[in-house]
mmJSON file of the N, C-alpha and C atoms, coordinates in Angstrom:
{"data_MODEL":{"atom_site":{
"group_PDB":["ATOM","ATOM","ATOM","ATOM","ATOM","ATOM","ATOM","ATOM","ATOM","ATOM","ATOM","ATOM","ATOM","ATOM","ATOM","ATOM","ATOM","ATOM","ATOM","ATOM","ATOM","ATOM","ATOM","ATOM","ATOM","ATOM","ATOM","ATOM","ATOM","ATOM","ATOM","ATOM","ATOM","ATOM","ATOM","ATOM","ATOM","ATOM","ATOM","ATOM","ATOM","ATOM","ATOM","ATOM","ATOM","ATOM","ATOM","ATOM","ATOM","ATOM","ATOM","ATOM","ATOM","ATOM","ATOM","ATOM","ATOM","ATOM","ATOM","ATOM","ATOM","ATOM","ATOM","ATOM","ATOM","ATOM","ATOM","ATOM","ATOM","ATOM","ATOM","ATOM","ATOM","ATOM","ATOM","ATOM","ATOM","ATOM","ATOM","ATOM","ATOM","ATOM","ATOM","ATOM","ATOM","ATOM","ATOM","ATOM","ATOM","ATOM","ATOM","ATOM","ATOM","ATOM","ATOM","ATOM","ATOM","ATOM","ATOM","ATOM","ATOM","ATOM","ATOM","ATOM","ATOM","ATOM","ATOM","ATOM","ATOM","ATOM","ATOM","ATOM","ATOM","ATOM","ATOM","ATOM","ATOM","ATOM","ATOM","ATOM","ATOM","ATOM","ATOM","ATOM","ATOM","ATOM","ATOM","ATOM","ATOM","ATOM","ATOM","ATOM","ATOM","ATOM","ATOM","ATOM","ATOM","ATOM","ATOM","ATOM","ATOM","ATOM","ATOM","ATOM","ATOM","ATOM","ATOM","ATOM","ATOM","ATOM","ATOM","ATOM","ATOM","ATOM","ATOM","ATOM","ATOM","ATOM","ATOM","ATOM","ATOM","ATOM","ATOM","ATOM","ATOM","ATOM","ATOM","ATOM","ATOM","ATOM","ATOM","ATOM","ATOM","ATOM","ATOM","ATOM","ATOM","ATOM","ATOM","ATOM","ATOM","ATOM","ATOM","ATOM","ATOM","ATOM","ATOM","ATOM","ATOM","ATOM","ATOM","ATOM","ATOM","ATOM","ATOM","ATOM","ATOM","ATOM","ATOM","ATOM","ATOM","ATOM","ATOM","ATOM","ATOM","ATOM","ATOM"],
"id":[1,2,3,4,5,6,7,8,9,10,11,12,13,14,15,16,17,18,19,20,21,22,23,24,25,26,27,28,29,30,31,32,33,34,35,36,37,38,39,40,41,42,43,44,45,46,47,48,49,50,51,52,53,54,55,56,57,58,59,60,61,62,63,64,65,66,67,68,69,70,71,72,73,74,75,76,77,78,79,80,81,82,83,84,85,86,87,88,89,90,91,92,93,94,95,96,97,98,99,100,101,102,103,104,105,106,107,108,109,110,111,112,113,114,115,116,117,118,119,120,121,122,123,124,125,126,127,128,129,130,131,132,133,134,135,136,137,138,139,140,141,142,143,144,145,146,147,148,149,150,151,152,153,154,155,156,157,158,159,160,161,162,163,164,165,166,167,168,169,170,171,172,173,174,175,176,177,178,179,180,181,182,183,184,185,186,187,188,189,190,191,192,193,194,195,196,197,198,199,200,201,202,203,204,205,206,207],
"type_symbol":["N","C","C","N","C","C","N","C","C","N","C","C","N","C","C","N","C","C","N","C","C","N","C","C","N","C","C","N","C","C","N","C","C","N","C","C","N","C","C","N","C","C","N","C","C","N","C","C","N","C","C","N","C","C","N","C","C","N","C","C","N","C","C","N","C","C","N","C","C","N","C","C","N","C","C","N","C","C","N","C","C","N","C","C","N","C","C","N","C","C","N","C","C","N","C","C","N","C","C","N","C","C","N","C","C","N","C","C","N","C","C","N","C","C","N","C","C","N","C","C","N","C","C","N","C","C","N","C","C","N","C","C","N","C","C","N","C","C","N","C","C","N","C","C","N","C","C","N","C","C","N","C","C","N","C","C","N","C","C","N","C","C","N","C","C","N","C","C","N","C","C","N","C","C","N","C","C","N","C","C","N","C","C","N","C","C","N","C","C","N","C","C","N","C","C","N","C","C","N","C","C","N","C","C","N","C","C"],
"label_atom_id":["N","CA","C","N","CA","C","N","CA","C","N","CA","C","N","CA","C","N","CA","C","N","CA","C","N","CA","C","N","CA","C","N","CA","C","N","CA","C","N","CA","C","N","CA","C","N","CA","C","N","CA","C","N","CA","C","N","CA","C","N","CA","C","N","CA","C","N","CA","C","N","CA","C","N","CA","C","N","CA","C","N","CA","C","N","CA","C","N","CA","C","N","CA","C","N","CA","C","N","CA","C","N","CA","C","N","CA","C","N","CA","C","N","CA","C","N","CA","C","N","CA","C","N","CA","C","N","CA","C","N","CA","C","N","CA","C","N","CA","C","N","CA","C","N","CA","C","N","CA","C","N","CA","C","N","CA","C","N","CA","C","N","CA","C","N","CA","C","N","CA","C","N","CA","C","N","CA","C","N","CA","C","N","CA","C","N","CA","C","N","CA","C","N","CA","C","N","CA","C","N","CA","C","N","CA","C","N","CA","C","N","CA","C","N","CA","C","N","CA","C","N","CA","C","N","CA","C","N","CA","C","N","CA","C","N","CA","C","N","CA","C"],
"label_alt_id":[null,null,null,null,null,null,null,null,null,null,null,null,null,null,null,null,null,null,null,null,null,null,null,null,null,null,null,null,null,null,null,null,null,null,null,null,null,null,null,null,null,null,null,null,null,null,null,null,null,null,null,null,null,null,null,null,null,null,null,null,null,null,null,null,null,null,null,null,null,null,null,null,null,null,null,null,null,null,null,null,null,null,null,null,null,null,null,null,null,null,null,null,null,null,null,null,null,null,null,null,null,null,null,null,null,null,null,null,null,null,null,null,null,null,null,null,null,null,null,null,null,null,null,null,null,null,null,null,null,null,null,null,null,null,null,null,null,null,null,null,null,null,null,null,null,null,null,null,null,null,null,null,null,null,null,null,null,null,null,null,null,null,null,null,null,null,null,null,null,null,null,null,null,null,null,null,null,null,null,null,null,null,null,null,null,null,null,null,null,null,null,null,null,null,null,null,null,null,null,null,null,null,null,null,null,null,null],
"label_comp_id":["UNK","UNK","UNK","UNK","UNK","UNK","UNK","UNK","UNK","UNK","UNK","UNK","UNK","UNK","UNK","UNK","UNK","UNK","UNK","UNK","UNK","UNK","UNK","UNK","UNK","UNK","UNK","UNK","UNK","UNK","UNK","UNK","UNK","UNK","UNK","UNK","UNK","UNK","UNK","UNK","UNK","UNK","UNK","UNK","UNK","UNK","UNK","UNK","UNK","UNK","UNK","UNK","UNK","UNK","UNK","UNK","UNK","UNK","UNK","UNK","UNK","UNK","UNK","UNK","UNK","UNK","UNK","UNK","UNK","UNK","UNK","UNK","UNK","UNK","UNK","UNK","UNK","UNK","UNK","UNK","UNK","UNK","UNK","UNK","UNK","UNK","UNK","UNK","UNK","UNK","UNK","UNK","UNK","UNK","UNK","UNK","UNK","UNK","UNK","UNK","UNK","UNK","UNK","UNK","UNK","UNK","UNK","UNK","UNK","UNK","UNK","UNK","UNK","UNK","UNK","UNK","UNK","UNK","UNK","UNK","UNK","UNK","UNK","UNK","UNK","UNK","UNK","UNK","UNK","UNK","UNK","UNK","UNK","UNK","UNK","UNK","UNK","UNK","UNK","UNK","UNK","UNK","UNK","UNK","UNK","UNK","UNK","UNK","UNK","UNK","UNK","UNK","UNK","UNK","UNK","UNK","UNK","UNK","UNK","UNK","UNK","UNK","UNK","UNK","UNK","UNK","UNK","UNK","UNK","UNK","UNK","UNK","UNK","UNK","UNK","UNK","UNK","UNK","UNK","UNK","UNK","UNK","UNK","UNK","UNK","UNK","UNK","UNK","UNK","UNK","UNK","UNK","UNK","UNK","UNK","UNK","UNK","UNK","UNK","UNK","UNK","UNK","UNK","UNK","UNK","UNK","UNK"],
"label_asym_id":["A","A","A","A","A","A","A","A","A","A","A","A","A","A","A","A","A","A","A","A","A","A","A","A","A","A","A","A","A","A","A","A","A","A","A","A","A","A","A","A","A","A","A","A","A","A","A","A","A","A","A","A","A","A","A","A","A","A","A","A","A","A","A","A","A","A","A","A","A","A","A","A","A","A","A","A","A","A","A","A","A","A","A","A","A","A","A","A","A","A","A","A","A","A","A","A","A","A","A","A","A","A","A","A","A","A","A","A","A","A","A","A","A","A","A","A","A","A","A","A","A","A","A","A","A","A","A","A","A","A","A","A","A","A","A","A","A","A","A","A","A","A","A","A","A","A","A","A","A","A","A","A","A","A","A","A","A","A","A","A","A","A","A","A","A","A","A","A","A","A","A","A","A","A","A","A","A","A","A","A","A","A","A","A","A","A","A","A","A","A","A","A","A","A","A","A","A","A","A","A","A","A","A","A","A","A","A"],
"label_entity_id":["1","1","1","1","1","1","1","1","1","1","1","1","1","1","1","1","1","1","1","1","1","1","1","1","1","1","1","1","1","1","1","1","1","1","1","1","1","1","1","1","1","1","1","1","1","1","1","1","1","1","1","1","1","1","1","1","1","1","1","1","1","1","1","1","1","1","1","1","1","1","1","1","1","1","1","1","1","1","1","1","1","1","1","1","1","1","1","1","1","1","1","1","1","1","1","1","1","1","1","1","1","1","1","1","1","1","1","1","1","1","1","1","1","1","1","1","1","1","1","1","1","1","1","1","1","1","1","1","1","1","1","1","1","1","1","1","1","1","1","1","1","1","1","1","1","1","1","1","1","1","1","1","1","1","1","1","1","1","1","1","1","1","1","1","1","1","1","1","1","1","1","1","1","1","1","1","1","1","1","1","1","1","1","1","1","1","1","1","1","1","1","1","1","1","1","1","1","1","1","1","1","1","1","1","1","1","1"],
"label_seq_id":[1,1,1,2,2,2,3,3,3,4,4,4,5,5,5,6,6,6,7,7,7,8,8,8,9,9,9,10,10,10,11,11,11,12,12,12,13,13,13,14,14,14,15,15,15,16,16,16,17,17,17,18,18,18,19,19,19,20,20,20,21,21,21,22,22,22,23,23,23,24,24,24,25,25,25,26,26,26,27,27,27,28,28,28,29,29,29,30,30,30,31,31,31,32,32,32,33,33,33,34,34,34,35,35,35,36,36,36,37,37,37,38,38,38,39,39,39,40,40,40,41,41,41,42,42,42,43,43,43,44,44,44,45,45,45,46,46,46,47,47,47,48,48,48,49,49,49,50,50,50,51,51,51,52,52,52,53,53,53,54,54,54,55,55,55,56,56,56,57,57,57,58,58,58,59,59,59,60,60,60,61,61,61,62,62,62,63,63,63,64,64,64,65,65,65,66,66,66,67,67,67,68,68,68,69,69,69],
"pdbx_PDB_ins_code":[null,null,null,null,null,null,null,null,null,null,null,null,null,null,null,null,null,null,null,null,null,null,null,null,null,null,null,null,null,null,null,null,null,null,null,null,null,null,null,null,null,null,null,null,null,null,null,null,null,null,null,null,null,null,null,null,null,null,null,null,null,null,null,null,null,null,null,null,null,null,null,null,null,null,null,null,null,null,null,null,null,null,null,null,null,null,null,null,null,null,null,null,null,null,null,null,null,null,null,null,null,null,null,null,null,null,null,null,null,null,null,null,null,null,null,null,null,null,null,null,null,null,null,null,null,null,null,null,null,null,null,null,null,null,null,null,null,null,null,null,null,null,null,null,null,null,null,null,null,null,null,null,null,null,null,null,null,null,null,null,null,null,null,null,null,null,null,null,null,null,null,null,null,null,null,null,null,null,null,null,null,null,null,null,null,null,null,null,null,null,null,null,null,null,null,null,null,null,null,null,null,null,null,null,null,null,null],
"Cartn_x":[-5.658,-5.518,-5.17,-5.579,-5.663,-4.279,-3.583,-2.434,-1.046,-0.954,-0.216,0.729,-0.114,0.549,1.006,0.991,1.237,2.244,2.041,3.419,3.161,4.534,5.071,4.871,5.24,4.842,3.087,2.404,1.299,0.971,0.708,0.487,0.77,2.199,2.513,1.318,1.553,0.82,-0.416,-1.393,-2.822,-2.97,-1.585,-1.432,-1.142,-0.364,-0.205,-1.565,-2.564,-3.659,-4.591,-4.532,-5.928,-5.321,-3.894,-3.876,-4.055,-3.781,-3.903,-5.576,-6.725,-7.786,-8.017,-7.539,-7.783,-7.663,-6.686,-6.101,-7.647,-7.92,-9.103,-10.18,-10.732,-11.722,-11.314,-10.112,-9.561,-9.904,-9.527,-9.534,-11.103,-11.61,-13.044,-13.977,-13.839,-14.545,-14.018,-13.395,-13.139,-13.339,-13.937,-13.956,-12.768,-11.811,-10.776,-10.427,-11.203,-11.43,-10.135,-9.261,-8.248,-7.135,-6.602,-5.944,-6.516,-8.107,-8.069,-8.643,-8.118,-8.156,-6.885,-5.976,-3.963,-4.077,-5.094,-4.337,-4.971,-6.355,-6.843,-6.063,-5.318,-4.069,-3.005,-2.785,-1.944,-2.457,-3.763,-5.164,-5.013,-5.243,-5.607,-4.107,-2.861,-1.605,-1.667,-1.884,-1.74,-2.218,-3.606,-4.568,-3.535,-3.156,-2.905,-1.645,-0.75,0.911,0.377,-0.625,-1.057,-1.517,-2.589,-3.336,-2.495,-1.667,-1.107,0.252,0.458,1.423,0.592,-0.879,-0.931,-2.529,-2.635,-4.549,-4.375,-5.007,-5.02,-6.306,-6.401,-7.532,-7.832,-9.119,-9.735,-10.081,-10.99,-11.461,-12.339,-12.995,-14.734,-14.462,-13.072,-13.076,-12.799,-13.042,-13.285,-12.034,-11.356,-10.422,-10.07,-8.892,-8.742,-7.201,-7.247,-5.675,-5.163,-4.062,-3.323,-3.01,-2.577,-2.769,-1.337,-0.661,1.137,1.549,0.567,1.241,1.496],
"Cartn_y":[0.933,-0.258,-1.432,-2.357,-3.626,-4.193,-4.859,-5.089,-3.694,-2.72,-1.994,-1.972,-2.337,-2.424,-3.601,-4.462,-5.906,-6.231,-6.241,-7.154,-6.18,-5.25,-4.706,-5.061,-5.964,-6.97,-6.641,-7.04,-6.996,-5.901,-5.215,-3.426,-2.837,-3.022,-2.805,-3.589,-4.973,-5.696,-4.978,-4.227,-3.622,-2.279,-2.141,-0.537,-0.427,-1.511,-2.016,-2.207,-3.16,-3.295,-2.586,-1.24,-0.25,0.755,0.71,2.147,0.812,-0.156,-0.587,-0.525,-0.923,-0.905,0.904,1.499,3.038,3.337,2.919,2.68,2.206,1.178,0.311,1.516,1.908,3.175,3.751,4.64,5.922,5.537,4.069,3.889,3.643,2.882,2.306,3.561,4.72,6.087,6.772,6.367,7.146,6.156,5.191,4.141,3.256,3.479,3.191,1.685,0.267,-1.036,-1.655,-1.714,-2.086,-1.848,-0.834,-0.09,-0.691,-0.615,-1.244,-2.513,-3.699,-4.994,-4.976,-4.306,-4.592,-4.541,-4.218,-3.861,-5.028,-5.25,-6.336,-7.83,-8.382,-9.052,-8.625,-7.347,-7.301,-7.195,-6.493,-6.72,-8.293,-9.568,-10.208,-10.821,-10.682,-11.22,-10.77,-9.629,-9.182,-9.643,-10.163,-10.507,-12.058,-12.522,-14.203,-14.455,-13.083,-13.115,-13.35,-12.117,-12.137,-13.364,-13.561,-14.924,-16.224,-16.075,-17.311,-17.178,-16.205,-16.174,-15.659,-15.04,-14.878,-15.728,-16.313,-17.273,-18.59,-19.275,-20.889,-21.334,-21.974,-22.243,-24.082,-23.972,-25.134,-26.019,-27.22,-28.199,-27.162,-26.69,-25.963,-24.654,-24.443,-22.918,-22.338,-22.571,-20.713,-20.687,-19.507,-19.864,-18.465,-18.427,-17.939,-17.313,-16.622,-15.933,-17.572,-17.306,-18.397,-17.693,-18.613,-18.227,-17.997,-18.16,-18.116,-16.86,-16.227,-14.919,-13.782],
"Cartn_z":[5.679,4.877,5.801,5.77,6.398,6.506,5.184,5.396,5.854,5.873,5.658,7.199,8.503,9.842,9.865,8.838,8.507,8.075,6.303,5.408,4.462,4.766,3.392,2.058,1.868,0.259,-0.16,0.956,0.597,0.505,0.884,1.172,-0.44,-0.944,-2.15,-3.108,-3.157,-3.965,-4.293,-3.218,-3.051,-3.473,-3.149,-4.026,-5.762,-6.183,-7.661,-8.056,-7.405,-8.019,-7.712,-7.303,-6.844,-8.331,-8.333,-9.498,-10.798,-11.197,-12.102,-12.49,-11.32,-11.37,-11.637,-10.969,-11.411,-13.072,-13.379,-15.16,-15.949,-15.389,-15.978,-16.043,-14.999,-14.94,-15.937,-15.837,-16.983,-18.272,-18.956,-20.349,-20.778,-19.748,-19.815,-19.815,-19.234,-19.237,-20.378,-21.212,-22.78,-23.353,-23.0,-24.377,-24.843,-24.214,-24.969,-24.167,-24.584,-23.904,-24.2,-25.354,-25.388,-24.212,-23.779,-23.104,-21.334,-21.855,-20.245,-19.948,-21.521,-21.046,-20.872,-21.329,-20.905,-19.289,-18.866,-17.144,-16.732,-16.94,-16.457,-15.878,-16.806,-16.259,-14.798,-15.3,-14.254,-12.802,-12.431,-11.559,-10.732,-11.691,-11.576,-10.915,-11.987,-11.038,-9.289,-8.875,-8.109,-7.007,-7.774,-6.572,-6.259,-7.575,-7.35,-6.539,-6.774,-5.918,-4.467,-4.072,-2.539,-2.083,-2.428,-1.971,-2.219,-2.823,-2.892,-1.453,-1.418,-0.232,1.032,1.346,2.66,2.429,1.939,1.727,1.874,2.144,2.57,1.644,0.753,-0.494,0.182,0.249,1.098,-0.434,-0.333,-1.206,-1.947,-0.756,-1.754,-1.895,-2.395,-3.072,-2.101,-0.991,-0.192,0.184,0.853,1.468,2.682,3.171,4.642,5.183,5.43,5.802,6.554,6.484,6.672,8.065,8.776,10.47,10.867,10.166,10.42,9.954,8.976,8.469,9.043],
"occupancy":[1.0,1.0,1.0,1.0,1.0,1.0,1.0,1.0,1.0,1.0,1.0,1.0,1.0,1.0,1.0,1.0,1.0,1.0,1.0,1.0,1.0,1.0,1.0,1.0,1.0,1.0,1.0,1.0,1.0,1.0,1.0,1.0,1.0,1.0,1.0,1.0,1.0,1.0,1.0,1.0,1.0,1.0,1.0,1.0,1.0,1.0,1.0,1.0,1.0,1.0,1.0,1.0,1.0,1.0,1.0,1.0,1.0,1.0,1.0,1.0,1.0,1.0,1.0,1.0,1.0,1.0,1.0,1.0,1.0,1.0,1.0,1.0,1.0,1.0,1.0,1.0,1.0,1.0,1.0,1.0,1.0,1.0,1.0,1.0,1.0,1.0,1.0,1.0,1.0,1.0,1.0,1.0,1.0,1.0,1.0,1.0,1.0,1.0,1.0,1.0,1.0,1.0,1.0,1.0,1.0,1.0,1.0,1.0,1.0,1.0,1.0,1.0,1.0,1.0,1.0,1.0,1.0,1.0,1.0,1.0,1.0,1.0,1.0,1.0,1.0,1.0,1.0,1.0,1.0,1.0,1.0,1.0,1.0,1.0,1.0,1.0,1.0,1.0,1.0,1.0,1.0,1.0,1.0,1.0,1.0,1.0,1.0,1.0,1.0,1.0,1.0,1.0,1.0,1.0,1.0,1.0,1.0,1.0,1.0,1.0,1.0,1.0,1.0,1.0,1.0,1.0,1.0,1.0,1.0,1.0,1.0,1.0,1.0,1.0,1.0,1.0,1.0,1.0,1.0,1.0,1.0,1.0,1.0,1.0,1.0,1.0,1.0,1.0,1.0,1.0,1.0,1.0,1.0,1.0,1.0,1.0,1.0,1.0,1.0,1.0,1.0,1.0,1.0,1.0,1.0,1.0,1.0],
"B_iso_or_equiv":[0.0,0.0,0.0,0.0,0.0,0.0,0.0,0.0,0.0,0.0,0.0,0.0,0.0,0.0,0.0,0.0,0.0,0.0,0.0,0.0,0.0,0.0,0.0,0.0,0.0,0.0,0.0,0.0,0.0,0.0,0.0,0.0,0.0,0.0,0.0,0.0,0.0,0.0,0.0,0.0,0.0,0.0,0.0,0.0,0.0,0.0,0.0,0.0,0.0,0.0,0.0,0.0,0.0,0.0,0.0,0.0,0.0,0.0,0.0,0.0,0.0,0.0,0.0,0.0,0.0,0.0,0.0,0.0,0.0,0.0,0.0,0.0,0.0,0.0,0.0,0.0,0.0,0.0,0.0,0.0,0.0,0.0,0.0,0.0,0.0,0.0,0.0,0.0,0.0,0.0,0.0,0.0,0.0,0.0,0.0,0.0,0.0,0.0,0.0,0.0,0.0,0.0,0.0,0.0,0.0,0.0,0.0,0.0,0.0,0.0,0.0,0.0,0.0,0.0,0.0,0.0,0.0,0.0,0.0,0.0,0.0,0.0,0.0,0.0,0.0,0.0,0.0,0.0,0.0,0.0,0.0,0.0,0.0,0.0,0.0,0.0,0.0,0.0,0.0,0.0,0.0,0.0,0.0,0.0,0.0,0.0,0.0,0.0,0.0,0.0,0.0,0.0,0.0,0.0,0.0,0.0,0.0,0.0,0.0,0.0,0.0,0.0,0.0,0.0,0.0,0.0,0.0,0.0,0.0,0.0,0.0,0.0,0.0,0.0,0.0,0.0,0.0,0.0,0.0,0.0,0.0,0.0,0.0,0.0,0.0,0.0,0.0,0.0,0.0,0.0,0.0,0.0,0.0,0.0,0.0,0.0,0.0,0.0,0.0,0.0,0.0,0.0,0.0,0.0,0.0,0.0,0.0],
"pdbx_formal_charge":[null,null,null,null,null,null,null,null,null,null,null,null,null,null,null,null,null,null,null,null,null,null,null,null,null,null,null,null,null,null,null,null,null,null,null,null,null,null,null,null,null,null,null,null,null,null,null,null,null,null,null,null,null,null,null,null,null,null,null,null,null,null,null,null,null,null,null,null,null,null,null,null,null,null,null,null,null,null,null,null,null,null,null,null,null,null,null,null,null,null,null,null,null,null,null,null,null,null,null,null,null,null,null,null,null,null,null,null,null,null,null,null,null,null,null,null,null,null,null,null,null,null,null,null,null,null,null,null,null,null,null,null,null,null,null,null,null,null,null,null,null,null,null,null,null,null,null,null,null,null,null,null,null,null,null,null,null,null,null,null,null,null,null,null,null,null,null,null,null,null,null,null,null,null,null,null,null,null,null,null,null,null,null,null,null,null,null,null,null,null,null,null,null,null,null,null,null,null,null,null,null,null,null,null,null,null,null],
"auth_seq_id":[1,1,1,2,2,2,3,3,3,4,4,4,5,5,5,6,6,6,7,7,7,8,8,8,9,9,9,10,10,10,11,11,11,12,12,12,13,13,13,14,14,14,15,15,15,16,16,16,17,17,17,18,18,18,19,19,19,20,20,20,21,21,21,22,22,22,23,23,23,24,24,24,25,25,25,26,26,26,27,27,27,28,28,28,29,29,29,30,30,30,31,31,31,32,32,32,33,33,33,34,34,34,35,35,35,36,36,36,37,37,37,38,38,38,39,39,39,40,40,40,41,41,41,42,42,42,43,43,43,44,44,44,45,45,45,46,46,46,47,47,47,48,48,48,49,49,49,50,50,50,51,51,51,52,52,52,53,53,53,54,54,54,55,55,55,56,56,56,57,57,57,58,58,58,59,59,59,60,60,60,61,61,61,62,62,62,63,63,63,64,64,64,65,65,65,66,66,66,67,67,67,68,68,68,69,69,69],
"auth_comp_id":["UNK","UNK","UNK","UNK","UNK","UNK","UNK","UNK","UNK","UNK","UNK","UNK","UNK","UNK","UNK","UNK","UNK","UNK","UNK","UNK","UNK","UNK","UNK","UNK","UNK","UNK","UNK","UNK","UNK","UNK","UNK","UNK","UNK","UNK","UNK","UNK","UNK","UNK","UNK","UNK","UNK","UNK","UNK","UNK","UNK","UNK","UNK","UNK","UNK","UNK","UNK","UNK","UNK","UNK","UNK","UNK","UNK","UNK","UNK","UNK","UNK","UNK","UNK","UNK","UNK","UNK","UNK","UNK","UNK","UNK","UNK","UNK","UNK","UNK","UNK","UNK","UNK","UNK","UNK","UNK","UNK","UNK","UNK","UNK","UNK","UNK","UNK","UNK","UNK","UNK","UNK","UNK","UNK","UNK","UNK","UNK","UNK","UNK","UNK","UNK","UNK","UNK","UNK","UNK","UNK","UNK","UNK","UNK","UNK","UNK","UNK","UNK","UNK","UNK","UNK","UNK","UNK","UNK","UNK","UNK","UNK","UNK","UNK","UNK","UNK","UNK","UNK","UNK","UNK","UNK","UNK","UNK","UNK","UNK","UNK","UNK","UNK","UNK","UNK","UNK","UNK","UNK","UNK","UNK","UNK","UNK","UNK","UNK","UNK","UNK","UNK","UNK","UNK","UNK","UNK","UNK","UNK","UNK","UNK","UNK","UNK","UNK","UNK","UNK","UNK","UNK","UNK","UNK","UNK","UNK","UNK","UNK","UNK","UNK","UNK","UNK","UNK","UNK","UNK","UNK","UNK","UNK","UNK","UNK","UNK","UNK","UNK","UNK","UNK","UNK","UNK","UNK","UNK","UNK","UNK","UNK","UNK","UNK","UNK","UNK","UNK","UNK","UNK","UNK","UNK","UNK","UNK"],
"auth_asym_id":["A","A","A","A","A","A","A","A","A","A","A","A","A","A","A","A","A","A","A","A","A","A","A","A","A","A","A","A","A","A","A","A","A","A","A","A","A","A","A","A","A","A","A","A","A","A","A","A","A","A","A","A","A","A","A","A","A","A","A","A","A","A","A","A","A","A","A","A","A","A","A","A","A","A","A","A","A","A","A","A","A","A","A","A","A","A","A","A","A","A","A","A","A","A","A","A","A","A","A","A","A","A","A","A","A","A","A","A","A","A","A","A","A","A","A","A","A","A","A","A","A","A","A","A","A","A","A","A","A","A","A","A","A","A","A","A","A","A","A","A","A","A","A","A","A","A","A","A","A","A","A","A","A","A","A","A","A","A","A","A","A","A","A","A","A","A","A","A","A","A","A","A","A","A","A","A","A","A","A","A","A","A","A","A","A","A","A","A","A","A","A","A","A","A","A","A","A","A","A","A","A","A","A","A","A","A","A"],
"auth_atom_id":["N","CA","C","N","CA","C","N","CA","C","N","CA","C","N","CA","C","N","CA","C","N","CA","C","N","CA","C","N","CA","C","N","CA","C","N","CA","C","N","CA","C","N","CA","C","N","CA","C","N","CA","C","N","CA","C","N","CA","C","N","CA","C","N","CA","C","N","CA","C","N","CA","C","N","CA","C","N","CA","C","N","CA","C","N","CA","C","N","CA","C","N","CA","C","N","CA","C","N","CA","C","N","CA","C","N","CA","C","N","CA","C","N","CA","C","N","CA","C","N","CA","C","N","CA","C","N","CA","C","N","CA","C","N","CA","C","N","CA","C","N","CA","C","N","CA","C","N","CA","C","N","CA","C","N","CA","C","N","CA","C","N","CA","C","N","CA","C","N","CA","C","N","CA","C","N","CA","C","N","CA","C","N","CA","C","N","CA","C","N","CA","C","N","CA","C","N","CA","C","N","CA","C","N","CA","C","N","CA","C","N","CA","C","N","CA","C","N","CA","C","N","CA","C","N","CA","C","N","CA","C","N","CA","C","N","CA","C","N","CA","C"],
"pdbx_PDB_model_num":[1,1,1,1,1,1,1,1,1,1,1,1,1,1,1,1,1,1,1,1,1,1,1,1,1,1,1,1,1,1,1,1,1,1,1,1,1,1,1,1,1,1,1,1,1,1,1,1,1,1,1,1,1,1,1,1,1,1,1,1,1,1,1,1,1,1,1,1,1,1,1,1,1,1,1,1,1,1,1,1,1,1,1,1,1,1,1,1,1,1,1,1,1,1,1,1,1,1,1,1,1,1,1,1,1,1,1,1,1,1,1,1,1,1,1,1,1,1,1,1,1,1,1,1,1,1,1,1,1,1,1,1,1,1,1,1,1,1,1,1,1,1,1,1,1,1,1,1,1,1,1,1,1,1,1,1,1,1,1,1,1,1,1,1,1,1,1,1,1,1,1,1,1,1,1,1,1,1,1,1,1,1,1,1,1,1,1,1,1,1,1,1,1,1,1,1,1,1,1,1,1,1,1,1,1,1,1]
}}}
């Protein structure tokens, strides 16, 4: 894993959102879409905690590990 020789925080963060995304599979392979729009959110925090503390977001969207991290 990329971050893991890195930043603790993040490492966690990627691990929260691989089993939450795992969750999504489980409910979505029985049908059961309710159950795995609840995770969907938390997916999406995860991604936004990280990037907002190790990403640098330019004018045109794109953006870039921040060089200090």
């Amino acid at each position: 894993m990329f971050w893991k020789a890195k930043k603790a925080d993040a490492t966690q963060w990627a691990r929260d959102a691989r089993l939450k995304v795992e969750s999504i599979q489980a409910a979505a392979g029985i049908g059961n879409w309710n159950a795995a729009k609840e995770s969907v959110g938390a997916v999406g925090q995860a991604c936004t905690t990280c990037h907002g503390a190790y990403r640098e977001r330019f004018d045109d969207g794109l953006s870039e590990l921040r060089s200090k991290n």
